[in-house]
C-alpha positions as CSV (number, residue, x, y, z in Angstrom):
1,X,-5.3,5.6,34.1
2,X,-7.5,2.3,32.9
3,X,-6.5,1.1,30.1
4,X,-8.4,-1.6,27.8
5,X,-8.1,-4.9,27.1
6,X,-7.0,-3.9,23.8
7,X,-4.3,-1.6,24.0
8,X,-2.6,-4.1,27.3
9,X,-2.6,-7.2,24.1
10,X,1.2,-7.3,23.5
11,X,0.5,-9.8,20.1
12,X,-2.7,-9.6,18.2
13,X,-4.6,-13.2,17.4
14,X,-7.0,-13.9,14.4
15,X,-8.9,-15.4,16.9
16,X,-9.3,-13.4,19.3
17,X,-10.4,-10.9,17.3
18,X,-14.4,-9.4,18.2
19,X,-16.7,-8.6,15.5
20,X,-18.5,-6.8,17.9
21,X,-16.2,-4.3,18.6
22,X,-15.5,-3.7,14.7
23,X,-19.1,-3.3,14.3
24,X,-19.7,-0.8,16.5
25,X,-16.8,1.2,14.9
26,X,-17.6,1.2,12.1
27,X,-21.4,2.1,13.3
28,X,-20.0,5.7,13.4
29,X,-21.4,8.7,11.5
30,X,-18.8,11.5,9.8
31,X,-20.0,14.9,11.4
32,X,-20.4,17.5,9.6
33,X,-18.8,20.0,12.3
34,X,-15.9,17.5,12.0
35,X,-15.0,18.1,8.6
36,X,-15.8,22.0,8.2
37,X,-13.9,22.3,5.1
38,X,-15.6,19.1,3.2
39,X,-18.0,20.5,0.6
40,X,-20.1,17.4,1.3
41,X,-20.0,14.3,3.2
42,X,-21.3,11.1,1.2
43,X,-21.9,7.6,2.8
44,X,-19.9,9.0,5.7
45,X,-17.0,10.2,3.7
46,X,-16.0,13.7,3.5
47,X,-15.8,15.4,-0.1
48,X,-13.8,18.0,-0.8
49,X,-14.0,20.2,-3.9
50,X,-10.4,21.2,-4.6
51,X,-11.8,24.0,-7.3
52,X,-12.5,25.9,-4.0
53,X,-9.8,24.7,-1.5
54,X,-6.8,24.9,-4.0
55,X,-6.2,28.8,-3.2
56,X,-6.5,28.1,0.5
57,X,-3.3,26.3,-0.1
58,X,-0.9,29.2,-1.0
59,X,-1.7,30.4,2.6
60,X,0.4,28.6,5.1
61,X,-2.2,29.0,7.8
62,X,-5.3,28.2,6.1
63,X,-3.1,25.0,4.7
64,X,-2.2,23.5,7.6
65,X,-6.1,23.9,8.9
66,X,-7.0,22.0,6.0
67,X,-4.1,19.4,6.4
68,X,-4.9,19.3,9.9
69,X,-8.4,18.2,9.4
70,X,-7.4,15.6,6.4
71,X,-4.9,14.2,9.2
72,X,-7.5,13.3,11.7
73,X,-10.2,12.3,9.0
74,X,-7.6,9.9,8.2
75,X,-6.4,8.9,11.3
76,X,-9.7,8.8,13.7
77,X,-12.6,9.7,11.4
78,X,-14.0,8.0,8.1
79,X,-10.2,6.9,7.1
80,X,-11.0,8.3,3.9
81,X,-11.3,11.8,1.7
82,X,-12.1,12.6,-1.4
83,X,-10.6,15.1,-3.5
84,X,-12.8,16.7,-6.4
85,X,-11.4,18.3,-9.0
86,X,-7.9,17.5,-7.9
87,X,-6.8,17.9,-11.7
88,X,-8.6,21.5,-12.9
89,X,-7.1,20.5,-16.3
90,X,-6.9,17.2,-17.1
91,X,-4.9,16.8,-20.7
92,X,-2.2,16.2,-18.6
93,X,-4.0,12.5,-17.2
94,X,-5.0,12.2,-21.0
95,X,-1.5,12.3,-21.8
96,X,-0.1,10.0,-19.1
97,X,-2.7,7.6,-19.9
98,X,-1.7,7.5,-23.6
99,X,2.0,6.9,-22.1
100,X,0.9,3.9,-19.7
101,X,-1.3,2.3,-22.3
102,X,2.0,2.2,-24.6
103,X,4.3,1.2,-21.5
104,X,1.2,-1.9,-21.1
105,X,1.3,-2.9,-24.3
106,X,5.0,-3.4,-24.8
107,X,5.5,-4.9,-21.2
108,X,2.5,-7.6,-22.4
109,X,4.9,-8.4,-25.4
110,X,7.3,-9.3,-22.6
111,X,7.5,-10.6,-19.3
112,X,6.9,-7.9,-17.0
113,X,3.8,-7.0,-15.5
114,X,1.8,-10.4,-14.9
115,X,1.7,-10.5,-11.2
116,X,-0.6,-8.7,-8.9
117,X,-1.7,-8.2,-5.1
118,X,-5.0,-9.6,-4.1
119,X,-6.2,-10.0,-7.6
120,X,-6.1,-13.5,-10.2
121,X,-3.6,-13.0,-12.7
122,X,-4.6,-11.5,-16.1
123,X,-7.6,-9.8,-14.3
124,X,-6.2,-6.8,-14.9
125,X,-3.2,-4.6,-16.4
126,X,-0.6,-3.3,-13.9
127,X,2.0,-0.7,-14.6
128,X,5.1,-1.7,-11.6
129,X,6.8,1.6,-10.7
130,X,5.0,3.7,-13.4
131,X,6.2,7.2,-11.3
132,X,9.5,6.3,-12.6
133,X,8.2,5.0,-15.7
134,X,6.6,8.1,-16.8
135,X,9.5,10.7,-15.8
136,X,11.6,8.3,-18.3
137,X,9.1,8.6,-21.0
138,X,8.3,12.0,-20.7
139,X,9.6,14.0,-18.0
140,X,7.6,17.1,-19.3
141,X,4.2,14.8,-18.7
142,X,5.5,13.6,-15.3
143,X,6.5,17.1,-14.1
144,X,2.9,18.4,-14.9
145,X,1.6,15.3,-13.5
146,X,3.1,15.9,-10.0
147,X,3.0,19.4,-10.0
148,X,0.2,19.4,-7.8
149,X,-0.5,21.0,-4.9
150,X,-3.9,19.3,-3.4
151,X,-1.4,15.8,-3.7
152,X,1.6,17.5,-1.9
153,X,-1.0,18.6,0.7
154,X,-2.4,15.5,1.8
155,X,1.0,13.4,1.3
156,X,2.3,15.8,3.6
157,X,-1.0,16.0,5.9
158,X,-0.4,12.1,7.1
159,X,3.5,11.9,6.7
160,X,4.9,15.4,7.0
161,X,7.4,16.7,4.8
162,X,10.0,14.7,3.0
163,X,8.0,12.1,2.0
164,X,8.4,9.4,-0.9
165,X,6.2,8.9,-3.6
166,X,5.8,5.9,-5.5
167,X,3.0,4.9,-8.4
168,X,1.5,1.6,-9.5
169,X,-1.2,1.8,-12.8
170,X,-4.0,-0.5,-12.0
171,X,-6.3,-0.9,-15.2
172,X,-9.4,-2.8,-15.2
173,X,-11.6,-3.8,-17.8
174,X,-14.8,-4.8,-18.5
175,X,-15.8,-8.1,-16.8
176,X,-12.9,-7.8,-14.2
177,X,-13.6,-9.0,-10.6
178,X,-13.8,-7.3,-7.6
179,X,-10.7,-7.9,-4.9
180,X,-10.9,-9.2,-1.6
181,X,-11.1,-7.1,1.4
182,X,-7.4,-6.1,2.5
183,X,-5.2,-3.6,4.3
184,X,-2.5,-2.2,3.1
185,X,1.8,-1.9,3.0
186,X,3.2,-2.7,5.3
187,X,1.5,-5.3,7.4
188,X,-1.2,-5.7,4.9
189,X,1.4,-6.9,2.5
190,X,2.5,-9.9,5.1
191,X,1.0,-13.2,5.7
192,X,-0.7,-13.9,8.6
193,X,2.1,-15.7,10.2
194,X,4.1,-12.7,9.8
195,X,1.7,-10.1,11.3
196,X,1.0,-12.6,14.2
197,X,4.8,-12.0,14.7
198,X,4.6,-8.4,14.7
199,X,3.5,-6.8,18.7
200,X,0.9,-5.0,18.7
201,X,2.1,-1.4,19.0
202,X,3.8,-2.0,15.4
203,X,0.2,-2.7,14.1
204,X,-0.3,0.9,15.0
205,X,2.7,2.2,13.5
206,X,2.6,0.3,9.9
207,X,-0.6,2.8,8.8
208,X,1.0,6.0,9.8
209,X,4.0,5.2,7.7
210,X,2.4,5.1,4.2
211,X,-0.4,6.7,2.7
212,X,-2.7,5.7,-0.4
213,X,-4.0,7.1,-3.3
214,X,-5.8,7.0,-6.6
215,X,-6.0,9.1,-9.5
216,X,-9.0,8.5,-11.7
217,X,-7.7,8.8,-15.4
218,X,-11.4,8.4,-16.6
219,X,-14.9,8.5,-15.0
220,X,-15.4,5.8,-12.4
221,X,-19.3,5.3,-12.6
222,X,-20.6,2.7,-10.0
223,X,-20.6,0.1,-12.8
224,X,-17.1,0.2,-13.1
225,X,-16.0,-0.8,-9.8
226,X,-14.2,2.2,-8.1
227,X,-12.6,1.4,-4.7
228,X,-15.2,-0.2,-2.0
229,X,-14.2,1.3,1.1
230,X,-15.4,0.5,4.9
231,X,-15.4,4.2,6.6
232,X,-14.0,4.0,10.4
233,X,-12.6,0.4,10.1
234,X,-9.0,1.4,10.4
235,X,-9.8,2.4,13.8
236,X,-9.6,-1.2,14.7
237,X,-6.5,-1.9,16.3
238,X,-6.0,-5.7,15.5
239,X,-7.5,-5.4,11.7
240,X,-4.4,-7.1,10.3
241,X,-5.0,-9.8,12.6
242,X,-8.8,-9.5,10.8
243,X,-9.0,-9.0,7.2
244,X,-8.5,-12.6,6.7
245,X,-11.3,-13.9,8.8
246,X,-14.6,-15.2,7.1
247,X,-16.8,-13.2,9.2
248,X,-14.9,-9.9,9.3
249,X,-14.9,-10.4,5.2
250,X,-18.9,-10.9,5.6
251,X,-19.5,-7.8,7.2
252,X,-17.5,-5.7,4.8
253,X,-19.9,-7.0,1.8
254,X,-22.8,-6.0,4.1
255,X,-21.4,-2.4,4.6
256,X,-18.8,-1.2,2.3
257,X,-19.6,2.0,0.2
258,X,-18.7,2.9,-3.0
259,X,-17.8,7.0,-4.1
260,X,-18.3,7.3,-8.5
261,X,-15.2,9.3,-9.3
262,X,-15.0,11.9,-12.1
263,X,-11.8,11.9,-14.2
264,X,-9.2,13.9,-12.2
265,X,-10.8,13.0,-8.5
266,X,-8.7,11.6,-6.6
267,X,-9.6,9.2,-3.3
268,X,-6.7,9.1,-0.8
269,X,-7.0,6.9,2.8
270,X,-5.6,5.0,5.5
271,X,-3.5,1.9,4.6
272,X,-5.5,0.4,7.4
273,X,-8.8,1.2,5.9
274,X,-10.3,-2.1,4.9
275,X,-10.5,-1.7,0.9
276,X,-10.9,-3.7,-1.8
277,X,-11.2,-3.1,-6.0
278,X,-15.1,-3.6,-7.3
279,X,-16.2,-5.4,-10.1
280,X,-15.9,-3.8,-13.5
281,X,-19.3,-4.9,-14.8
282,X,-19.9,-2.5,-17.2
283,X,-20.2,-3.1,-20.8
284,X,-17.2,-1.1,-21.8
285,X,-15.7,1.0,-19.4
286,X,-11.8,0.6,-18.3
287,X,-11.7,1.5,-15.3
288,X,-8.4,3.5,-15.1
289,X,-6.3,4.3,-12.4
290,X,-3.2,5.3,-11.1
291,X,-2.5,3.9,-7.5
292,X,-0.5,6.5,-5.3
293,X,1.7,4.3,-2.7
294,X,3.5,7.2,-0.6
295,X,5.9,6.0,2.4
296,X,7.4,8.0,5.0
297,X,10.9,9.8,5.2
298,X,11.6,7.8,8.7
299,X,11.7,4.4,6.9
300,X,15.4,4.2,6.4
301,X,18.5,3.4,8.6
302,X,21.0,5.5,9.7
303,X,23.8,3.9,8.4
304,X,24.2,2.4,4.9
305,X,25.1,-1.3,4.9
306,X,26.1,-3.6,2.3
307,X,24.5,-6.4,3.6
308,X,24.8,-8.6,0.4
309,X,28.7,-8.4,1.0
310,X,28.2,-9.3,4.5
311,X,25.9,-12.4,4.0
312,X,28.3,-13.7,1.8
313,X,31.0,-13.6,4.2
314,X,28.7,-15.1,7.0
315,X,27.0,-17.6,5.0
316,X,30.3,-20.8,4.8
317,X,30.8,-19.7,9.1
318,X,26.8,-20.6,9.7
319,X,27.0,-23.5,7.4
320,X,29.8,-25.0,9.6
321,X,28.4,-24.0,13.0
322,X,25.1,-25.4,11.9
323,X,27.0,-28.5,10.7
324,X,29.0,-29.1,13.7
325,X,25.9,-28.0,16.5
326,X,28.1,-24.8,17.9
327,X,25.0,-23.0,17.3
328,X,21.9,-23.5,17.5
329,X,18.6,-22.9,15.3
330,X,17.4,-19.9,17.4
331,X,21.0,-18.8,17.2
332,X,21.5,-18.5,14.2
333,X,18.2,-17.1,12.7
334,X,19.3,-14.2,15.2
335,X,22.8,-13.9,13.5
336,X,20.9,-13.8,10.4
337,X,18.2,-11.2,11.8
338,X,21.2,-9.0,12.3
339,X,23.0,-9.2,9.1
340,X,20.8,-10.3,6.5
341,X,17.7,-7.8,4.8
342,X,14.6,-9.6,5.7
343,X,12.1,-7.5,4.3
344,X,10.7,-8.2,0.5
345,X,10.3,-4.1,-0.1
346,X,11.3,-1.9,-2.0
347,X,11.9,-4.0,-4.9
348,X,11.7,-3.9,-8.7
349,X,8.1,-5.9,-8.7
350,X,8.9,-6.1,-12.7
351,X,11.4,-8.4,-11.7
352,X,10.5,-9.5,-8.7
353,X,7.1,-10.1,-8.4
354,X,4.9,-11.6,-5.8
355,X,4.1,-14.8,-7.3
356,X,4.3,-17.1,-4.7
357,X,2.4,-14.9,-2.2
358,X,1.9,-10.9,-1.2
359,X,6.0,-10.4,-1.1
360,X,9.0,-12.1,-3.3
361,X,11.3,-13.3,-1.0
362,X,14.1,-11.8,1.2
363,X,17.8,-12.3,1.7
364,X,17.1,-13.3,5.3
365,X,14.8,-16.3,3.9
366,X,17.4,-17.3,1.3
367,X,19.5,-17.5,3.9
368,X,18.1,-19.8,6.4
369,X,16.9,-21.3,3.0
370,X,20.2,-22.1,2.0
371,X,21.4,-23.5,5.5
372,X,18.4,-25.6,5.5
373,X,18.9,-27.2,1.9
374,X,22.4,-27.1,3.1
375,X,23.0,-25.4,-0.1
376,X,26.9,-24.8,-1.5
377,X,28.5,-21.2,-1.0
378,X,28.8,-20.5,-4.5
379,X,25.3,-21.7,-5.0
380,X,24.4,-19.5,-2.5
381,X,26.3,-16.5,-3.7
382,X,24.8,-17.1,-6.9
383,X,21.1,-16.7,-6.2
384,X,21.7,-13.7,-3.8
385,X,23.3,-11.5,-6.8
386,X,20.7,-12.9,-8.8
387,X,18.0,-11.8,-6.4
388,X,20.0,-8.4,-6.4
389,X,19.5,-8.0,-9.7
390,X,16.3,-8.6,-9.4
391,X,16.2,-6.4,-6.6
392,X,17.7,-3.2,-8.1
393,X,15.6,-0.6,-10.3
């Protein structure tokens, strides 16, 4: 068997990324025969009207037709679907809305809320962890909400059963700009450095461990800047090496599309989908939606470990080997590989927002931080329960 340059790369470079080869992906036409259950296809992604599907979904057969096609739309067609009618009754939205717009208002008399991914601060309003958020306020309001089968069906259509749902509200109004192109959690979330670091075959796996969603609380006419979306681009094996690049940017502007939502659609694609909020440049729309972040069940370890407790006995030993050269740099970031927690996620973002980039930052990097500034042990004991407490929900 031949395979291609691509899939032999064992680290993906910005630079050696081809334009060309994007292109012609995303040249690619959705097929009707492709997507028999889509009531329509429009700008190449498949519509489906859930006022007609919903039944289907009390059948285990017909469901997992319908979840089988959503899995490869996703996966090696458009990258994106759209759900009509996902709410048939939508006083329920009406009454989360009312909820989040409180939860807004009191977090703006505080300090919560005031960071954001890929977007200035103050451009928006942003609701951190408003799933949980809700089910406080009203659990009666957030078990209608999620009461829904067309949202368990296509959670469980790209990451099987068992899966984890999380919610972010992103509300934009009148005169907001539009985002820049991204990809999404997990390796959409790192700098480039860090996805340079990643091989390749993780780049595949990142996509296929989350899924993401919006729920339109109100009518998303064009004006207000629903989701622009690049159909087929997730297809492109070293887009997180890509996103950042001027040209790859360019030719989203040329050829993204845009899908006007009615209140109670729903849009749901690949985290590798290149995507990015419009520009709300209507006159008095706010463009309200609640963001649908759902991971996988296989994102976990086997063992729990307390790893806090363990840095803080490891910390005064590195501090002394460093001190005395028993071990060296590359040594001892792999002790610290081992022991310390050096992803940013999951975190309370309330707390511990991305200010200083896409991710707060990690044990592991307070760590080698700390050996670097050759900072004391109770110093260094003291930030890492603070950055716990940050940490914790």
């Amino acid at each position: 068997m031949t395979e291609s340059i691509e899939s032999t790369v064992g680290y993906y470079d910005p630079d050696s990324c081809d334009l060309r080869a994007f292109t012609a992906l995303i040249d690619q036409i959705t097929q009707a025969d492709d997507v028999p259950h889509a009531a329509a296809i429009e700008q190449n992604v498949p519509i489906y009207d859930m006022a007609q599907l919903r039944p289907a979904l009390e059948n285990d057969r017909a469901r997992c037709e319908i979840m089988a096609e959503w899995a490869r739309v996703l996966r090696c067609g458009a990258g994106v679907v759209a759900l009509r009618n996902t709410y048939p009754d939508t006083t329920v939205l009406d009454a989360a809305t009312q909820i989040y717009e409180d939860i807004i208002a009191s977090e703006k008399a505080g300090a919560a809320g005031e960071a954001d991914h890929f977007a200035a601060s103050g451009a928006n309003d942003r609701v951190w962890n408003s799933f949980q958020k809700l089910c406080e306020s009203s659990p009666e309001v957030f078990l209608n909400y999620f009461a829904n089968t067309a949202i368990a069906a296509i959670c469980e259509a790209w990451l099987g059963p068992h899966y984890q749902m999380t919610a972010q509200v992103n509300l934009v109004h009148p005169g907001g700009a539009a985002q820049q192109t991204h990809r999404d959690y997990h390796l959409g979330f790192q700098t480039a450095e860090v996805c340079a670091s990643y091989p390749a075959h993780v780049h595949d796996v990142s996509p296929i461990l989350t899924l993401q969603g919006a729920v339109a609380h109100c009518d998303m006419p064009l004006e207000s800047g629903p989701t622009k979306l690049l159909p087929f681009s997730q297809a492109y094996r070293p887009g997180y090496a890509a996103w950042r690049r001027d040209d790859f940017r360019a030719r989203f502007e040329d050829r993204y599309v845009q899908l006007p939502l009615a209140k109670g659609d729903t849009v749901f694609f690949n985290p590798a989908l290149f995507h990015a909020a419009g520009a709300n440049t209507s006159k008095g729309i706010h463009r309200f939606a609640n963001l649908l972040q759902v991971s996988s069940a296989f994102g976990r370890t086997m063992e729990t470990i307390d790893r806090d407790r363990m840095c803080k006995l490891l910390f005064p030993h590195a501090a002394k080997a460093k001190d005395d050269g028993k071990l060296s740099e590359a040594e001892l970031s792999a002790a610290i590989a081992a022991t310390a927690d050096g992803y940013a996620f999951p975190t309370n973002l309330d707390r511990d927002p991305p200010t200083n980039g896409l991710a707060p930052e990690t044990p592991a990097a307070l760590f080698r931080r700390g050996l670097s500034d050759g900072m004391s042990v109770t110093g260094f004991e003291e930030q890492l329960d603070q950055m716990k407490g940050r940490r914790l929900a």
